[in-house]
C-alpha positions, 0 to 999 in steps of 0.5 A: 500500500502507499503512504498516503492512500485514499481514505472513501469513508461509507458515512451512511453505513456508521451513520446507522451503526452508531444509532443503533449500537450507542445508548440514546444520548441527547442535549440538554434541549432534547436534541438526539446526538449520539450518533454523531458523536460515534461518527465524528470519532470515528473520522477523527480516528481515521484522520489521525491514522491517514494523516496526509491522506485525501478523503472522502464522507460518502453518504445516501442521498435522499429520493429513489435509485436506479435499483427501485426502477429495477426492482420496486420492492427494493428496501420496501420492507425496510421500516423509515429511519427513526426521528431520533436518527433522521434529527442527526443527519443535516447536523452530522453533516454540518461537522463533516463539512466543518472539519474541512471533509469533501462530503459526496451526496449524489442523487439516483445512486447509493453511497456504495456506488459512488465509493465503488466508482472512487475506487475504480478511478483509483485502480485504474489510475494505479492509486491505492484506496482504503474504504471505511465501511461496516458493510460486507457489500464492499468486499467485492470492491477489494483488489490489490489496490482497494482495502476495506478498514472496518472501524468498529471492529478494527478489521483490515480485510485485502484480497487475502483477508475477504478469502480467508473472511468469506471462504470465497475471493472478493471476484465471488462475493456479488454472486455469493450476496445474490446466491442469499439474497438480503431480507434488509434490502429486499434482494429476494436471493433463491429461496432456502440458499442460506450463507452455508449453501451459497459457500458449498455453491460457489466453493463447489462449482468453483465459480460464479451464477454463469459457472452454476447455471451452465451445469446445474447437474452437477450440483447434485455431486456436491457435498453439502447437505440438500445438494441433491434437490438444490438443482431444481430450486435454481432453475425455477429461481434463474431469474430471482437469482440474477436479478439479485446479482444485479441488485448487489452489483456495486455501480462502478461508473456513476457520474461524478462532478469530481475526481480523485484529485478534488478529494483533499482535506481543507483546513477545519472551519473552527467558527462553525464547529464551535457553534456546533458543538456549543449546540450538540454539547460536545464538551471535551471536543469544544474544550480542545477548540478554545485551547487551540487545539487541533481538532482533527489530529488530537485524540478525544480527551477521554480517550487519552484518559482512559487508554481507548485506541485511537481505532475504537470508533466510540471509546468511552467518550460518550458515557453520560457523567453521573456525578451531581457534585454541587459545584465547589471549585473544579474537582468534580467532572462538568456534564456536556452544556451548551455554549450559550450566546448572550441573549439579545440586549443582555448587559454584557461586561468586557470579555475576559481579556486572553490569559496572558493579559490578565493580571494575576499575582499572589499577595506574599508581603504586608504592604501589598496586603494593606494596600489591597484591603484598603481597595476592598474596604472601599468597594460595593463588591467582593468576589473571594475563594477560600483554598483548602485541603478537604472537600469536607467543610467539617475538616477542610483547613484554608491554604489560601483566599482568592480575591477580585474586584474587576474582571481581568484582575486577582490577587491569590493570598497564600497563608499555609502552602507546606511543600518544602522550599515553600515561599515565605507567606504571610501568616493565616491568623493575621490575615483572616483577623484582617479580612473578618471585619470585611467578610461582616461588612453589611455594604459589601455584596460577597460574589462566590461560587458555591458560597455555603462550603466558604461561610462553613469553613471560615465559621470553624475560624470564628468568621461570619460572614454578612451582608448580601451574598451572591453565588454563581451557582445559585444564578445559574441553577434558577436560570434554568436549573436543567441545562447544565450542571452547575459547577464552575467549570461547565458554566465558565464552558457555557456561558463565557466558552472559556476552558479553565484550569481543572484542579487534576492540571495541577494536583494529579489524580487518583491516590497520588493526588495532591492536597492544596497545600502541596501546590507550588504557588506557581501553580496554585496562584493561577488556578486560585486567581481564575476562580474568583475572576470567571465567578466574578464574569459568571455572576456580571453575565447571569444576573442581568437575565435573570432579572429579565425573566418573570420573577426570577431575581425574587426567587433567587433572592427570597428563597436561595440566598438567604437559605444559603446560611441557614442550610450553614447552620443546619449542616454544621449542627449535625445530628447524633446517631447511635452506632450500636443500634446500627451495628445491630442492625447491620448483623441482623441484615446480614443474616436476612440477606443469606436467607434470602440467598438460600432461598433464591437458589433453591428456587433456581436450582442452583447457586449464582451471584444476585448481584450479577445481571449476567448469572441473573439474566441466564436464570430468569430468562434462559433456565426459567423462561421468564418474559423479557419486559426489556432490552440493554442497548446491547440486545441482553434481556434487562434486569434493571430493577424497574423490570424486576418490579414489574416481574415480581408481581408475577414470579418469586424468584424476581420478588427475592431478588428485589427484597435482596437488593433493598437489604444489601442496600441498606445494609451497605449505603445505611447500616454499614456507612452510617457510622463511618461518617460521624465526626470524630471532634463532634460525635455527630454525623454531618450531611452536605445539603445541596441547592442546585441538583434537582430540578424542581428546586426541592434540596437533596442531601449526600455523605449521607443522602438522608432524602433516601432513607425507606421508609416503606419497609420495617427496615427502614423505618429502624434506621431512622431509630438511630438518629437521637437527641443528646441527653436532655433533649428530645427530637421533634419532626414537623411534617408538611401533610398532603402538601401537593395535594393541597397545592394542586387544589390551590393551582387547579380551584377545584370547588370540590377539592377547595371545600375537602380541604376547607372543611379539614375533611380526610382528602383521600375519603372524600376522593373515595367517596366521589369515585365509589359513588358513597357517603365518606362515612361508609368509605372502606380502608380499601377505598380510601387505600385506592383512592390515595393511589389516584390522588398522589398518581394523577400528581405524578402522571399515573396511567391508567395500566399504572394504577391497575398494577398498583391496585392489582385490578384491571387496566380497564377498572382503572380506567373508569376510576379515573374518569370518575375523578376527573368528572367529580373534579372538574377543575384538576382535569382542566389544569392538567390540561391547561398546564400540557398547553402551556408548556408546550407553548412556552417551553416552562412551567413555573411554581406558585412563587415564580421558580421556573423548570424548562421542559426541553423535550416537551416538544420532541417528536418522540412520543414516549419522551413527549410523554414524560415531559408532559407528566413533568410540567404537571408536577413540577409546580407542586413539586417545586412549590412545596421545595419553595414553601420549606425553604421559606420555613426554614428561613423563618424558622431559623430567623425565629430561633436566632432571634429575641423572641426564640432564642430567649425562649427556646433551647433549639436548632434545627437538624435536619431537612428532609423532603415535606419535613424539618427536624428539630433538637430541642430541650425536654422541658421545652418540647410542648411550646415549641411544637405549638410554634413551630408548626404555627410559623410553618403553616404561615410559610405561605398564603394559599386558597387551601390551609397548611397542616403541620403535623409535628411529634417528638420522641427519643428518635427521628422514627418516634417522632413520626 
């Protein structure tokens, strides 16, 4: 082969693998993109492996061919290209053509002719060729100077490689593919030649269609099996069988409005790929854009980490992130966001002028200090980053304080870098006693990113910080809280389209990681002073749109912000456990978990790993024959645990395997850890509460997630007896109740809803009685269960097959409740309705107070994902009310207890937040006036057409006091 040969890529042909072989991956906007990406890849491969090579992405054009003029069944059985593929086809070929590729598209003729007619052009002018396909169509191309490279197996096949492939040289393969025939293309073949008789065929006879057809009694004096009444099938199927050799005959003299020497590679268009990957979210490759990387040659960012060849067509490149960290620093990975363009209007601040300009410098002298507090001191505004050793605010020690004032300019503080030869800094006490009267300046807004982990560590100093607070991440989560992630790194590549310096540039990773401490300042001063000068950009950029949009600046400014010292508080008072009764626990759930694995195995017939989906698979659905509810991309039948679900209804073993992975869960994310988490200075255990990961604006929790305890199994429950009170004090939890059905009879004005809650009547007996056509004083406790399931079902969507599998009735029984219910309540069927129209129309649906969640695939042409989007714009606004509602509580609540009238009062503080309900640790002697209280203020959290009920209990501990 010559050095640089020329490299004819079949584009319709990975166009349809990477659909089909990939996992769906789509934008945050719903727009499909997964097989771009595995196609781009794959190209980006190719060019590094020909890298002076001409090239050419060969695709099918739209509209008939000459072979349906042919044959018109031809591909008439073939179903139409999916919408979730047909969307990716005019952006595939927008990169083509921006990487600088010659796209070929010629109308009456398929991809494989125009390749066929490149390839003879090179024969015949003495050119070497290597065709990029997955197509075994190809393999009659092959010849000394045309070699088929298929990527996705890393496959090479020459004259030599088709022989030893298909048992036949590539002279064969048409009469090989007419011989079979092709039920995907509709080639009819000879009926009953499969590949084993066409092989014997052509092997045998030693020759093609003419060579068989010139001594059909020969055929009989083969080998293989049925040889001797093949002869009569081929003669009645002479001319099924010759039209199928033309059907599989690649054109080879297509008319082309170019020739090999039109093929070169131009220089990639980086404008357009920018604006296109900006619009598929393809992160790593915009990465490598704005670095002024070479997009062509450089391999694909996680292919360099994690060691995939340059030859793999889709690598590990396209795994969704699942990291939800929120946000401090740059630790976490950043998901895939678009690079939004500043909306029309927008008050945009200068540009962050190229890195090499900006003024950067670490403070190591008093003087300089000095003079940079006395600038601080007299501004409106303060953008500060504390640096430290740990992400856990209950551990991390301040290394160092990034600061800005304008945008191209900080200045990096070291106090506690200990590497050896370390620079002489200036000492840490000294400079936090400087900044605490800055940092409790009620006239200096405080900029941060991910304020909360900075007010927590500077309180384990003794420093509070005031006034009013502005965090970026907080902007950019009631912006639009699903279009992206929210940590710095990902909104810097979204809003401003800069690639910052990540923490691994200049720490390493895995065990070898280094702490802050160790950085050389060299290092650490530009990483520490890029912080605060893209959080200071972020936050001039974002807030401007926020204030446009509907209520949104109220939202972040009534509820975000100032829940932003309280979750502080919450965080650092911990709660107390009792490890013993979790070691308990653990033992007992120990023993279950091997009871129900004695079980599972003798309901197999054999021992297997539970937690293996492979062993799990063979016995459920190969031994035991079970039905296959689903599929993983790979074509495997699925045991993901909402199929279990769906089994265990019907079968034991899929029943077992659920209650199985519910105890080793427990047992592993509860029991197990639970104890590993407490504080060794504390004695208690301290969550991390996060503002900015769900999209409703509810708050979630992790190390530990306390948003995720069971509370439907006994073993659940037994968990929450772990968390006490300290001696003299007793738990009191407050409990929003029916807080989403009392806001979907706010939202809805449904009389007959409205009047149930008026009235304090029991919400599920009313429904029951208006459903079941009965007084609410005969309503059964099987109604009323039945009628709990359509009220929190319909709040979430609930079909009409959904309901009937959770009652355990009839899909059409379930069918006619519903109908009962939304005849007896009009209002909510009108809502439901209402809200679908306007989500579709606007895009958004919006809480009671102004909080707004996007619905990007409430448009989108698949039905199933319309669906779900629909379901989420009806449940959204009472999901995200409630989280708004318990926000303004604990605001107020912490407010009450901090001040005269609750702090002289009660000996009090709030512990937890999980979900409808507040936790509290409060004094024995006090415990009665202030359940009184608190559940008064709770309930005036909001004014709605319906009262709030708190339900509040106490107890030794959390289950107690439920």
């Amino acid at each position: 082969m010559a050095a640089t040969p020329i490299v004819l890529v079949d584009g319709s042909s990975y166009l349809y693998r990477a659909f089909h072989a990939l996992p769906p991956l789509t934008t945050s906007k719903g727009l499909p993109t997964g097989a771009v990406k595995g196609v781009i890849n794959m190209l980006k491969s190719l060019i590094r492996q020909y890298p002076d090579s001409p090239m050419a992405v060969v695709f099918d054009a739209k509209g008939k061919t000459f072979r349906d003029d042919m044959y018109p069944e031809y591909k008439a059985q073939r179903p139409p290209m999916p919408d979730d593929l047909r969307l990716q086809v005019e952006p595939l070929h927008a990169c083509v053509r921006a990487l600088g590729l010659p796209l070929l598209c010629v109308e009456g003729v398929e991809a494989d002719d125009v390749i066929g007619t490149l390839a003879r052009m090179a024969t015949e002018a003495g050119r070497d060729a290597v065709i990029s396909t997955g197509d075994k169509d190809m393999a009659q191309l092959v010849n000394e100077h045309i070699t088929l490279v298929n990527t996705m197996k890393n496959e090479t096949l020459d004259v030599d490689g088709v022989t030893e492939k298909f048992g036949i040289p590539p002279n064969l393969i048409i009469d090989f593919l007419a011989l079979m025939g092709d039920k995907v293309d509709n080639i009819p073949g000879v009926p009953g030649v499969g590949e084993k008789t066409a092989l014997g065929l052509l092997q045998g006879m030693e020759g093609g269609l003419d060579t068989i057809y010139g001594d059909l009694d020969r055929i009989k004096t083969l080998s293989f099996r049925g040889a001797k009444t093949l002869a009569k099938k081929m003669e009645a199927h002479r001319e099924d069988a010759y039209l199928s050799y033309r059907l599989a005959t690649i054109k080879l003299d297509c008319e082309l409005e170019y020739g090999l020497d039109d093929l070169a590679i131009a220089a990639p268009d980086t404008a357009a790929l920018v604006e296109l990957y900006k619009e598929m979210e393809f992160r790593a490759w915009l990465k490598e854009l704005l670095e002024g990387g070479d997009m062509a040659a450089t391999p694909h960012a996680d292919e360099k980490d994690s060691g995939v060849a340059g030859s793999d067509l889709f690598g590990d490149s396209i795994a969704p992130v699942a990291d939800k960290a929120s946000g401090k620093g740059k630790t976490a990975a950043a998901p895939t966001p678009d690079l939004e363009a500043a909306e029309e209007g927008d008050e945009m601040p200068d540009a962050l002028p190229p890195r090499e300009e900006r003024n950067y410098r670490a403070i190591t002298e008093q003087a300089e200090l000095d003079a940079w507090l006395e600038r601080v001191r007299n501004a409106t505004s303060l953008c500060f980053d504390l640096e430290t050793t740990s992400l856990n605010y209950m551990e991390a020690e301040i290394v160092g304080i990034g600061m800005a004032l304008e945008v191209g300019e900080a200045v990096y503080i070291p106090v506690a870098h200990s590497y050896l030869d370390a620079p002489a800094q200036l000492e840490r006490q000294a400079v936090l006693e400087a900044l605490t009267p800055i940092l409790a300046d009620t006239a200096i807004t405080k900029i941060g990113q991910n304020l909360k982990y900075d007010i927590e560590v500077l309180a384990r100093y003794d420093i509070a910080v005031a006034g009013p607070l502005a965090d970026t991440m907080l902007m950019s989560y009631v912006l639009n809280s699903t279009a992206t992630r929210h940590d710095m790194d990902s909104l810097a590549l979204k809003y401003l389209g800069e690639s910052t310096i990540s923490f691994t540039d200049i720490a390493g990773k895995g065990a070898k990681q280094l702490t802050f401490d160790q950085i050389a300042l060299e290092e650490a001063m530009p990483y520490a002073c890029e912080d605060v000068d893209i959080t200071l950009r972020l936050a001039a950029l974002l807030m401007p749109r926020i204030e446009k949009l509907g209520r949104l600046d109220e939202v972040l400014r009534q509820f975000e912000y100032p829940l932003i010292p309280v979750l502080a508080r919450i965080e650092r008072n911990g709660v107390a456990i009792d490890p013993e009764r979790l070691h308990v626990q653990t033992r007992e759930l120990t023993e279950q978990i091997h009871d129900i694995e004695k079980q599972a195995f003798e309901l197999a017939g054999r021992e297997f790993n539970l937690s293996s989906p492979k062993q799990l698979g063979e016995i459920l659905f190969e031994e035991q024959k079970l039905p296959v509810k689903k599929k993983t991309p790979k074509g495997a039948p699925s045991t993901a645990e909402a199929v279990l679900e769906e089994l265990a209804l019907d079968y034991p073993l899929p029943k077992l395997i659920m209650r199985h992975r519910g105890m080793t869960k427990l047992k592993s994310t509860y029991t197990d850890k639970l104890p590993q988490l407490v504080n060794p200075t504390t004695r208690r255990l301290h969550t991390s509460y996060h503002q900015a990961v769900t999209a409703t604006g509810r708050l979630s929790s992790s190390d530990p997630n306390l948003q995720n305890i069971p509370v439907r199994s006994d073993e659940g429950r037994r968990i929450r007896q772990a968390f006490i009170a300290r001696p003299g004090y007793r738990i009191v939890a407050a409990d929003y109740s029916q807080i989403e059905l009392r806001i979907m009879a706010h939202l809805s004005g449904d009389k007959g809803l409205l009047s149930a809650f008026a009235d304090n009547r029991d919400v599920h007996a009313a429904t029951a009685a208006e459903v079941f056509g009965t007084e609410e004083s005969r309503v059964s406790s099987d109604q009323r269960r039945s009628a709990k399931a359509i009220n929190f079902g319909l709040i979430y969507g609930m079909s009409a097959w959904g309901l009937s599998r959770q009652l355990d009735i009839e899909p059409g029984q379930a069918k006619t409740y519903i109908e009962r219910y939304f005849e007896r309540y009009p209002g909510v069927a009108t809502y439901m309705e209402d809200t679908r129209q306007l989500a579709a129309e606007q895009g958004y649906v919006e809480t009671i107070f102004g909080r707004r969640l996007y619905l990007p695939e409430i448009g989108s042409r698949n039905h199933a994902r319309r669906s779900a989007a629909e379901r989420t714009a009806i449940n959204a606004p009472m999901q995200g009310s409630a989280a708004d509602i318990i926000k303004r509580a604990m605001i107020d609540v912490d407010a009450w207890l901090a001040g005269s009238d609750g702090a002289d009062r009660y000996d009090a503080m709030m512990v937890m937040q999980v979900h409808d309900e507040l936790v509290f640790e409060v004094a024995e002697a006090q415990v009665e006036d202030f359940m009184k209280d608190v559940a008064q203020r709770m309930q005036n959290a909001a004014s709605l057409d319906v009262p709030l009920l708190v339900e509040v209990e106490q107890g030794d501990n959390w289950e107690e006091a439920h």
